[in-house]
C-alpha positions in Angstrom: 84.7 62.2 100.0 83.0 60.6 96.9 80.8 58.2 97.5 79.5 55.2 94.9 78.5 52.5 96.9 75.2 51.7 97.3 75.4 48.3 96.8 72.9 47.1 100.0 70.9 49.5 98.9 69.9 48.4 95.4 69.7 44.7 96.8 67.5 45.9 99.0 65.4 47.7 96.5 65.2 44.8 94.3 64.0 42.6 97.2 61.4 45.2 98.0 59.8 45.4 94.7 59.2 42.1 94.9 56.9 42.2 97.9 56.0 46.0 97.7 54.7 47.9 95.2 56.8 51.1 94.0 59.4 49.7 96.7 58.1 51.9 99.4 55.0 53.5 101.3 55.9 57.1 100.2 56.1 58.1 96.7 58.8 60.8 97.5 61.1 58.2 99.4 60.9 56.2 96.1 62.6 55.6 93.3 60.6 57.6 91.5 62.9 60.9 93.0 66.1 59.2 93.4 68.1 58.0 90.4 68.8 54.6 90.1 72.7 53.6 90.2 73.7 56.9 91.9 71.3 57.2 95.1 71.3 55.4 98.1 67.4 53.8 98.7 67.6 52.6 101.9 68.6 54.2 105.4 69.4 52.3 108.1 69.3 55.1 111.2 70.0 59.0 111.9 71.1 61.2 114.9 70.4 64.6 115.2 70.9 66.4 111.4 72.7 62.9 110.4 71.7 59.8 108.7 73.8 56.8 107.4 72.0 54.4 104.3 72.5 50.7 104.7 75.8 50.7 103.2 77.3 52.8 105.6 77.3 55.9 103.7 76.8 59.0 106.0 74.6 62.0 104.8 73.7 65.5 106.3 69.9 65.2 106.0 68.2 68.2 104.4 65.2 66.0 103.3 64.6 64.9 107.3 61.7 62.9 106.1 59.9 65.0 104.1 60.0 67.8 106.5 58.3 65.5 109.7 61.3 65.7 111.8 62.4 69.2 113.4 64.6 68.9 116.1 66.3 66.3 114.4 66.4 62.4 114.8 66.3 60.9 117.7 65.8 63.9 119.8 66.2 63.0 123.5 63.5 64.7 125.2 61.1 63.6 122.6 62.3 60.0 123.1 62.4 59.8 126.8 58.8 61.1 126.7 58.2 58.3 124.4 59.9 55.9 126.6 58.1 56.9 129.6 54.8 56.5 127.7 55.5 53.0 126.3 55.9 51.4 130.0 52.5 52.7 130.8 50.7 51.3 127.3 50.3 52.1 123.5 46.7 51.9 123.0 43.8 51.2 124.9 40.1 50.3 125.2 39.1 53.9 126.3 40.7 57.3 125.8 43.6 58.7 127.4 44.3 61.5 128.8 47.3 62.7 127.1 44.7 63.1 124.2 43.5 66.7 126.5 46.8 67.5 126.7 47.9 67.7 123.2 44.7 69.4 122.3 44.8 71.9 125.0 48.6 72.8 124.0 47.6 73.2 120.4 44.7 75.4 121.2 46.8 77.4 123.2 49.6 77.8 120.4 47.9 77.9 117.1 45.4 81.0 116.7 42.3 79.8 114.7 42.3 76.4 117.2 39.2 76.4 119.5 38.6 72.4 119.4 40.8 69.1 118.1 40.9 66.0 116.5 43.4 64.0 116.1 44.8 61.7 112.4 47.4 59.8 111.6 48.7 61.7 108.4 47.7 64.9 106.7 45.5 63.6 104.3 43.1 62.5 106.9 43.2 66.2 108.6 42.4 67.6 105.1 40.0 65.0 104.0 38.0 65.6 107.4 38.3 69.2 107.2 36.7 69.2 103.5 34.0 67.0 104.7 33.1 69.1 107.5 33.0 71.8 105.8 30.7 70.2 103.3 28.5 69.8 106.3 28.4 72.9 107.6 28.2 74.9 104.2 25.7 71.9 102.7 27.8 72.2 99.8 29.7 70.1 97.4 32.8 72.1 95.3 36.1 72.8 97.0 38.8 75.5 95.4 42.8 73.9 95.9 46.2 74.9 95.9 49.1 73.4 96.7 49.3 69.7 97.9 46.8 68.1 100.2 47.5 64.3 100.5 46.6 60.8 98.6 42.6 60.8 99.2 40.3 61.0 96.0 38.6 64.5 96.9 41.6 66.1 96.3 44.3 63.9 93.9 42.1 63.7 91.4 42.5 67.1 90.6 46.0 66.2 89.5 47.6 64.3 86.7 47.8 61.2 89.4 44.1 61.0 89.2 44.1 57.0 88.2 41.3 55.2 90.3 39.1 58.5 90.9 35.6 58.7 89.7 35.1 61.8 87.4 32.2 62.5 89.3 34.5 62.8 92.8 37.0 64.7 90.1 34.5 67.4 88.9 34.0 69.1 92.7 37.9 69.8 93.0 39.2 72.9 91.3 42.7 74.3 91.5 43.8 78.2 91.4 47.4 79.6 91.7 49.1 80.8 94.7 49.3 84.6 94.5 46.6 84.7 91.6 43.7 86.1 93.6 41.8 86.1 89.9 42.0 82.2 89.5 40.1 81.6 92.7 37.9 84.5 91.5 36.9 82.9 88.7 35.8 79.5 90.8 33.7 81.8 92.5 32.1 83.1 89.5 31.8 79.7 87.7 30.5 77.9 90.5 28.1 80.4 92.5 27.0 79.4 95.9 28.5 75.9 95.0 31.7 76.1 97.4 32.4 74.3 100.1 35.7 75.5 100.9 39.1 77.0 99.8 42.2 75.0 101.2 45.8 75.8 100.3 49.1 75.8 101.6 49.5 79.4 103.1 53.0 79.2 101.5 55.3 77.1 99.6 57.6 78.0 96.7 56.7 81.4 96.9 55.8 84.0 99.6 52.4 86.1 99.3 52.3 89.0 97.5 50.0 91.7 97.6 47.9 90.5 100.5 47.1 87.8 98.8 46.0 85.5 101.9 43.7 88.3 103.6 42.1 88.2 99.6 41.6 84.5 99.6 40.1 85.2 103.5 37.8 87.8 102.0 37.2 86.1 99.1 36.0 82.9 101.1 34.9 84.7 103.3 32.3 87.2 101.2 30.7 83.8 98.8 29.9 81.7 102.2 32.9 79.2 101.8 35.2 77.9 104.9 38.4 79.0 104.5 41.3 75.9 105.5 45.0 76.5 105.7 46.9 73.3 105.0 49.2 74.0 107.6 51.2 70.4 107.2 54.4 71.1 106.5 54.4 75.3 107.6 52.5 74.5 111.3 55.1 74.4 113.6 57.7 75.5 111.6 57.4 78.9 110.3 55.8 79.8 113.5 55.1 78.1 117.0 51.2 79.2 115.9 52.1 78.4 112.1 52.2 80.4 109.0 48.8 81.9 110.3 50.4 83.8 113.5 53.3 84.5 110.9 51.5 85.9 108.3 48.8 87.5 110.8 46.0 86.0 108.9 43.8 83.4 110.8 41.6 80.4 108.9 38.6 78.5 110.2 40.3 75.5 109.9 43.5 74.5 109.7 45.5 70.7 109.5 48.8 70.0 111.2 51.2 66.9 110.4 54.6 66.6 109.9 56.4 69.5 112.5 53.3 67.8 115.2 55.4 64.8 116.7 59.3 64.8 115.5 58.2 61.9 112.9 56.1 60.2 114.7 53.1 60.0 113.0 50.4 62.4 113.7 48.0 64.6 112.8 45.5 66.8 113.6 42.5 69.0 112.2 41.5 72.3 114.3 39.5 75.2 114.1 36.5 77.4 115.2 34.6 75.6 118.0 31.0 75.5 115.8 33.0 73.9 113.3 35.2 71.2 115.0 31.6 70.5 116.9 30.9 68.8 113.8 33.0 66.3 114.2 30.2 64.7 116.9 27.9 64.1 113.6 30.4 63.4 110.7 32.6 60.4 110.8 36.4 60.6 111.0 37.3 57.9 113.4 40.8 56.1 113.8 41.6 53.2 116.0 44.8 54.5 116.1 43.9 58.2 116.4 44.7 58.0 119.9 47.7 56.1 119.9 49.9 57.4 123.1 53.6 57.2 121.9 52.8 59.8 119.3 50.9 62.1 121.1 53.5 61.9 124.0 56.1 62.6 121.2 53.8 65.8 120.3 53.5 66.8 123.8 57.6 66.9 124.1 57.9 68.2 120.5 55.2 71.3 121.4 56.8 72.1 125.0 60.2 72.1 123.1 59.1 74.5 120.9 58.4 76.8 123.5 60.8 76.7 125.8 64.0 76.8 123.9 64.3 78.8 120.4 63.9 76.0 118.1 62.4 78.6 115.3 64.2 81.3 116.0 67.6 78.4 115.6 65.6 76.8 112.3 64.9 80.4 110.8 68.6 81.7 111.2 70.3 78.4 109.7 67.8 78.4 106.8 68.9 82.5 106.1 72.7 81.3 105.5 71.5 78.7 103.1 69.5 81.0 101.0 71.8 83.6 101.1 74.8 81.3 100.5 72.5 79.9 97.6 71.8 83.1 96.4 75.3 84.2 96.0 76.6 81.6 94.7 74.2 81.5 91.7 74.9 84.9 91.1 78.4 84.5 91.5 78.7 81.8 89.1 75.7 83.3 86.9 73.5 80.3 87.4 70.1 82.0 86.8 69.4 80.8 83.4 68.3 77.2 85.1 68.2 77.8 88.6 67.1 79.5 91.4 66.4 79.8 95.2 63.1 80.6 97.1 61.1 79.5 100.0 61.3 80.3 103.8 64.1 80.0 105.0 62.5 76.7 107.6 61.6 74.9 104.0 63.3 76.6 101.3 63.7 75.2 97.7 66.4 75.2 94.7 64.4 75.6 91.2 65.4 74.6 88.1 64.6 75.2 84.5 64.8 73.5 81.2 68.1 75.0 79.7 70.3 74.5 76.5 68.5 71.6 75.6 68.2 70.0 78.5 65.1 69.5 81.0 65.2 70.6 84.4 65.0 66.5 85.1 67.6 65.7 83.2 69.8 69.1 85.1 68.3 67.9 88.2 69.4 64.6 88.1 73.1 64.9 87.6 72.5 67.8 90.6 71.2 64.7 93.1 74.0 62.3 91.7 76.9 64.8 92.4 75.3 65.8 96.2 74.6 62.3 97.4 78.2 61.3 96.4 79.4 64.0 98.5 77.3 62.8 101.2 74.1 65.5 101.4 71.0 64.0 101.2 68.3 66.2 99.2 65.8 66.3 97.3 66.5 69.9 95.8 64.9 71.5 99.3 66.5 72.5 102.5 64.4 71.2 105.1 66.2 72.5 108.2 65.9 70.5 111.9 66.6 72.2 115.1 69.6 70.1 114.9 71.7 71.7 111.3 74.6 72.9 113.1 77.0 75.8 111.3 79.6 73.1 110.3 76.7 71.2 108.4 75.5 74.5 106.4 79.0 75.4 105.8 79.6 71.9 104.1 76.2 72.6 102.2 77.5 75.5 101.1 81.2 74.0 99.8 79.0 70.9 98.4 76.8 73.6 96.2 79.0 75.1 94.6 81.6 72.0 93.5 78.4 70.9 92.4 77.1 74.2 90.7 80.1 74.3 88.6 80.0 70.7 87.8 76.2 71.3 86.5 77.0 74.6 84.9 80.0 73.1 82.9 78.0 70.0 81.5 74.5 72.1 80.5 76.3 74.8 78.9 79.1 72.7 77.0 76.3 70.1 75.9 78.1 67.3 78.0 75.3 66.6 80.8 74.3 62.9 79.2 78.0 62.1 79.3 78.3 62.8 83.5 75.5 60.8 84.1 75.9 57.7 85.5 72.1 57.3 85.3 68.8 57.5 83.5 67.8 61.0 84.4 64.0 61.2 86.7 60.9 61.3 85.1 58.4 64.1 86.3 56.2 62.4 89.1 53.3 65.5 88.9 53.8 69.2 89.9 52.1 70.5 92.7 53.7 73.4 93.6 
């Protein structure tokens, strides 16, 4: 069924960028990435793989809040642990001791953990691990790629770099994923000058050619500490992360979003003489040790691994890309887009084609699926709870919509199916 009410939700929008700059506290929930006039803006709750915006409108999820939530909302054993944790207190004068327990269960699930701290989003995992390893490698240069949060050591190595001192600028440089020659080359420019080497062990694209145990070696062989950005891929591609998937184990790694089921946490781990750093340089958080989310982590960790929520997760994301795959060969789609990724957190591409820019093909791509009730934002980020009707209406959604997009970009009609201005680029990071 069509959908074109979103009323509340502009009204709502309005109201917010009153008191709120950019509307939101996320740039990728704003309206920066959803058109205005076709996209709902506001949600007003979710259950399991569902969500319904605050005009009623009901939406399989494939965003699930930027990847945080993996069994799906409003899991129950993650909220009755929360539950059972609220009566006894939020936050306290001292530690408690559900602090031990979270560590101790990510030590024994993630390979390279030996000691943990605890954040409240990724960016303070990966800003702590780069100052440590600063510390330990006295040290100033760090080597990037992918995305690694909002703080200045690492955004201003992109084009959202407003506010950063050059001189904080200069000591971040980026190379490209499967490109063992661009990190190379860091190496070589800046001899005995790196710090560390963080990236995302995989996004877009898988590794090829052993390219992470290069980057290991690499880092490894000019004295630099080697960080996975495990964020979105810890806990999701593997109960141990993409490092037990890939076989390929870091000296420091950062976990967020697959840590708590949306509750916010995160943490920064690693080899013991490392992590012991953390007694001398400062990363400290009032909240670090607030107990709903790490009683949320604790049921979010044991779920993990006693019922095949990645094995479940892995299998669902296969029929998407598959079913993605086909149906862009069967309708001969590959001129603009394309399908890649793991199947956990897998991503549809697109390319500037006939004229058009892949925002401008892109945005009539959003308009058509959130009319059709599938919220995206162009990636499948599959919960525990994506049953086999939900792919199956994926699947019917994609390609009503693929031959919607093909018809308008190759009969020079796209501006005339809008209903909107098409997106502006926000910055590429992957």
């Amino acid at each position: 069924m069509i959908k074109q009410n979103y009323q509340k939700s502009e009204e709502y929008l309005a109201a917010a960028l009153k008191v709120i700059p950019l509307g939101t506290q996320t740039f990728s929930k704003s309206k920066t990435q959803y058109p205005h006039g076709v996209s709902p803006f506001f949600i007003e709750k979710g259950k399991g793989s569902k969500v319904w915006d605050v005009d009623g409108n009901e939406y399989i999820d494939f965003v699930n809040s930027l990847a945080a939530v993996t069994l799906g909302y409003c899991d129950p054993d993650v909220d009755e642990a929360v539950r059972a944790q609220m009566e006894k207190g939020v936050l306290f004068s001292l530690p408690h001791s559900i602090e031990i327990e979270v560590a101790k269960k990510i030590i024994e699930m993630v390979p390279c953990a030996e000691k943990v701290r605890f954040g409240k989003n990724g960016s303070d995992g990966t800003a702590g691990a780069v100052r440590v390893s600063r510390a330990f490698t006295k040290r100033d240069h760090v080597a990037v790629c992918g995305y690694h949060g909002w703080q200045d050591w690492y955004i201003g190595s992109t084009a959202r770099n407003l506010g950063v001192p050059d001189a904080v600028r200069d000591l971040t440089h980026a190379f490209q994923y499967n490109d063992i020659d661009s990190l190379f080359k860091i190496f070589k420019q800046f001899p005995n000058q790196m710090a560390a080497v963080m990236l995302e062990p995989m996004n877009v694209a898988e590794p090829k050619d052993q390219f992470l145990q290069k980057v290991q070696e690499l880092s490894r062989k000019h004295g630099a500490v080697l960080v996975f950005d495990e964020v979105v891929t810890g806990f999701r591609y593997a109960n141990g992360g993409a490092q037990e998937y890939f076989g390929v184990t870091p000296d420091m790694a950062v976990f967020g979003k697959g840590l708590a089921n949306g509750f916010p946490l995160s943490a920064v781990t690693g080899r013991e003489d490392l992590m012991d750093l953390f007694e001398e340089v400062f990363f400290s958080f009032t909240f670090g040790g607030e107990t709903l989310s790490l009683a949320a982590a604790l049921a979010t960790l044991t779920k993990l691994q006693q019922k095949p929520v990645l094995e479940t997760i892995r299998k669902q994301g296969e029929k998407i890309l598959q079913g993605v795959s086909k149906l862009i060969g069967d309708l001969s789609l590959q001129d603009f887009l394309s399908v890649s990724g793991h199947p956990s957190w897998s991503f549809l591409n697109f390319k500037d084609a006939n004229g058009y820019s892949l925002w401008d093909i892109k945005t009539l791509f959003l308009q058509e699926c959130f009319a059709r009730g599938i919220l995206t934002l162009s990636t499948h980020n599959i919960s525990y709870a994506h049953s086999d009707q939900d792919i199956a209406t994926l699947l019917e959604v994609y390609e009503e919509i693929f031959i919607i997009v093909k018809s308008a970009v190759s009969e020079k009609k796209l501006a005339q199916s809008l209903k909107c201005k098409p997106l502006a680029p926000l910055f590429k990071i992957r």
